[in-house]
Residue, then its C-alpha position, 0 to 999 in steps of 0.5 A: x523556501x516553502x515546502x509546500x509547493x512540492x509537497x503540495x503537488x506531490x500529494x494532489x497528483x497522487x490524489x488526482x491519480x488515484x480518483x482515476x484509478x478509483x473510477x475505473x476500478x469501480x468498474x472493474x470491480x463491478x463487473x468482476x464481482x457480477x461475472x464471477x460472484x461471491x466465491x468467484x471474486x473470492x478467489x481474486x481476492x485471495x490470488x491478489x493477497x498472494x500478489x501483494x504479499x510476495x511484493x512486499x517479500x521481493x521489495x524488503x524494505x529497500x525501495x524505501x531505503x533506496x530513496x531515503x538515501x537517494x535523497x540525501x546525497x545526490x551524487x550517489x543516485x545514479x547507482x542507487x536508481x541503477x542498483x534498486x532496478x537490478x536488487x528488485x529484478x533478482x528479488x522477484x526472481x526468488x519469490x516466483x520460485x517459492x510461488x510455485x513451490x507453494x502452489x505446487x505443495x499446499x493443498x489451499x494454494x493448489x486448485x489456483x495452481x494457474x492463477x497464481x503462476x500468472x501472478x509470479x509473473x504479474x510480481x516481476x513487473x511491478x517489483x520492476x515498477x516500484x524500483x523505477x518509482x525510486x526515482x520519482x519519489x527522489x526527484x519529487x515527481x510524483x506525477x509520473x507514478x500517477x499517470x502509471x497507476x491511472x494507464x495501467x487501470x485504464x487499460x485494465x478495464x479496457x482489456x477487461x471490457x474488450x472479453x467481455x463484449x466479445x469473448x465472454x466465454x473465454x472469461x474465467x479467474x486465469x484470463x483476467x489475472x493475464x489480462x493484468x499482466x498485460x496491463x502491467x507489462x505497457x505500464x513498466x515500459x512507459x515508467x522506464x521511458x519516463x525514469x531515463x528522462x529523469x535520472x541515469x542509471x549505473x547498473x553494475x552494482x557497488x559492494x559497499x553501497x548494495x551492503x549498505x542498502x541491504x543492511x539497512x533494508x532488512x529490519x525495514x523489510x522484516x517490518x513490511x513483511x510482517x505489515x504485510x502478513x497482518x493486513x492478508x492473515x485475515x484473507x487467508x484464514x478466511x479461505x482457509x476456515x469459511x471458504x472463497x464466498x466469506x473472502x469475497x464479501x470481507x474482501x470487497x469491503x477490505x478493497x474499499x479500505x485500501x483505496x481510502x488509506x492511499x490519501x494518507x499514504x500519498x501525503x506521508x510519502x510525499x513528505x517522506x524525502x523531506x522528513x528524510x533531510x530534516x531528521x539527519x538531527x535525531x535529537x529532541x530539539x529539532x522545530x522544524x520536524x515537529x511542526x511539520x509532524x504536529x500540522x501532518x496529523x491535524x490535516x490526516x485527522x480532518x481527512x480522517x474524520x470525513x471518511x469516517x462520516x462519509x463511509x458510515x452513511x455511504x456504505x450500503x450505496x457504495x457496496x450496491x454500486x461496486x458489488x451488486x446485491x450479492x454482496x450486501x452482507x459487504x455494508x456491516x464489514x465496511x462499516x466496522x472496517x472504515x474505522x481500522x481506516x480511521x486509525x490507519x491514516x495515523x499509523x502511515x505518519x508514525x510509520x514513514x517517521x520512525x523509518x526516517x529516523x533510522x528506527x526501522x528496529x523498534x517498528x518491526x518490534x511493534x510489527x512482531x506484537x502486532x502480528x501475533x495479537x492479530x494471527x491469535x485474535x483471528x484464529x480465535x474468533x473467524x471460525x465463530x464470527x467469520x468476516x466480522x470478527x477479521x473487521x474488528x481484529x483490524x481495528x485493534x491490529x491498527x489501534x495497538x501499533x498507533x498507541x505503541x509508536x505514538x509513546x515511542x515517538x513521544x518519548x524520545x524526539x517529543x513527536x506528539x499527536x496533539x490534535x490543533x487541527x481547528x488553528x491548522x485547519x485556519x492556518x491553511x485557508x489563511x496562507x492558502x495551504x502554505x503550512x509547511 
């Protein structure tokens, strides 16, 4: 039977999710960046960067882990869905803890000391939200997740506006991140609702699986984190070297980057499962998983290349829509950024490959490389070079971890970037997009 109907599905759902999502964020960012300003919205950006990071902390590898393994054996799932909800809760637990001691003791954290206590909060919700999404990956129901994320943007704008029209006194850094958690807190209801539709849930944990789980999780977690810490280092430096207004024209650009990657990230994770399934043979001779990887690259090329095109001629238009002229000095960082993009579309194939082989230890070997090229490269050169050179550091940071997982993968399954995109490209209008 074809993969592409669910594959195919899974992807466009997301897609279609996160063009909602986009919209209703235009307009979010645009009216934050005109509310708050420069350093204002800088300061969203580098209380949102904590967020992140400290879900990646309370996640540590093991929602991946948890549908990998969901999806190989059926009979487990219903307390692996069970036990992914009650290992997260404790997790984001743990992180609100070390949030507030770190804005309690560091001097840069301190003067968001609020903010940053409602985005321990915010972090309970959606490490809550991530674990019910275990059960969408694994059932193939990707749809739900979109319409999560799309409800949750909605109702963001929505609160957002409501403030604004009438109450705009009250509008400062701490009622916008309460107005999030509000947003987040219909979200995880709705997700919960809808996962109990889908899957039972065993909540008492089993030791030999939660050992199971947590063993394989910790080199995946290692690797996230240190993903993590790369992808905010530059956030942090910056605030710390150049001050809020340097983070809020690099960041506006960075937000435009990370929605752009979320294509790769929905392909590659709807296949994700899939590629789960077909890798339990690890050994060289496996056709099916390198034509599925092999056709996988063409299409993040394809797609790749028209984002690359798009944003370099776009740049300047989409910056004046999203950040109003405070923020110009924002084109040259997307333009230089939408590059990292570029490489990064390639770097999700690699990456939900290795972990999918069991080979979460040499990708968090990269990360490790990955993190120190990147933590010296932005020391060195921000205090000269400000956001431009945290733009260019990306691009290398993204460039070195595809060179180095491209030859691992190359080298031991023969998974090989070969650029056929021109007969996959042909493949797909001739059976309709059924390549898989």
């Amino acid at each position: 039977m074809s993969l592409f109907p669910k594959v195919a599905k899974n992807t466009i759902v997301q897609i279609l999710g996160r063009a909602g999502v986009i919209f209703t964020t235009i307009i979010t960012t645009a009216l934050l960046t005109r509310l708050l300003g420069t350093t204002g919205y800088g300061n969203y950006i580098f209380v949102i960067s904590v967020l992140m990071f400290f879900v990646t902390i309370s996640d540590w590898g093991t929602s991946m882990i948890f549908v990998r393994e969901a999806s190989k054996i059926e009979s487990s799932q219903s307390p692996l869905f069970g036990g992914a909800l009650v290992i997260r809760l404790v997790s984001s637990l743990v992180c609100l803890v070390f949030i507030t001691l770190i804005a309690t003791i560091f001097p840069l954290f301190r003067p968001l000391f609020i903010p940053i206590e409602i985005i321990g909060l915010v972090l309970i919700l959606i490490s809550l939200k991530t674990s019910l999404s275990v059960v969408f990956q694994t059932k193939l129901r990707f749809e739900f997740m979109a319409m999560v994320d799309v409800l949750i943007s909605i109702l963001f704008l929505i609160f957002l506006l409501l403030v604004f029209l009438f109450a705009r006194q009250l509008i400062n850094l701490s009622t916008i991140l309460m107005l999030y958690f509000f947003s987040n807190l219909v979200g995880i209801g709705l997700s919960f609702f809808w996962a109990r539709e889908l899957a039972n849930f065993t909540y008492h944990l089993d030791p030999d699986l939660t050992r199971k789980i947590l063993r394989e999780s910790l080199p995946t977690g290692a690797l996230l984190i240190l993903f993590s810490v790369y992808n905010r280092l530059d956030i942090i430096i910056l605030q710390g070297m150049k001050g809020p207004e340097a983070v809020g024209i690099y960041g506006l650009a960075y937000k435009v980057h990370d929605n752009l990657i979320l294509g790769a990230a929905y392909l590659t994770g709807a296949l994700f499962p899939v590629i789960a399934k077909i890798s339990v043979d690890h050994t060289k001779e496996n056709p099916i998983l390198k034509e599925i990887y092999r056709k996988t690259f063409d299409i993040l090329f394809i797609a790749a290349v028209g984002i690359l095109l798009t944003v370099i001629i776009l740049a300047p238009l989409i910056i004046s829509i999203i950040g109003g002229p405070d923020f110009s000095n924002s084109v040259i960082a997307l333009r230089i950024l939408v590059f990292a993009t570029f490489i990064a579309y390639f770097n999700h194939l690699t990456g939900y490959t290795l972990i999918a082989l069991g080979k979460q230890k040499v990708s968090l070997s990269i990360a490790i490389m990955a993190l120190f090229f990147n933590l010296g490269a932005n020391i060195l050169l921000i205090p000269n070079f400000s956001y431009l050179a945290a733009a260019f550091n990306t691009i290398a940071t993204e460039g070195l971890v595809f060179v180095l997982t491209s030859l691992y993968l190359a080298k031991k399954f023969d998974l090989r970037p070969s650029i056929t995109f021109p007969k996959t490209l042909i493949e797909i209008f001739k059976t309709k997009g059924k390549i898989f």
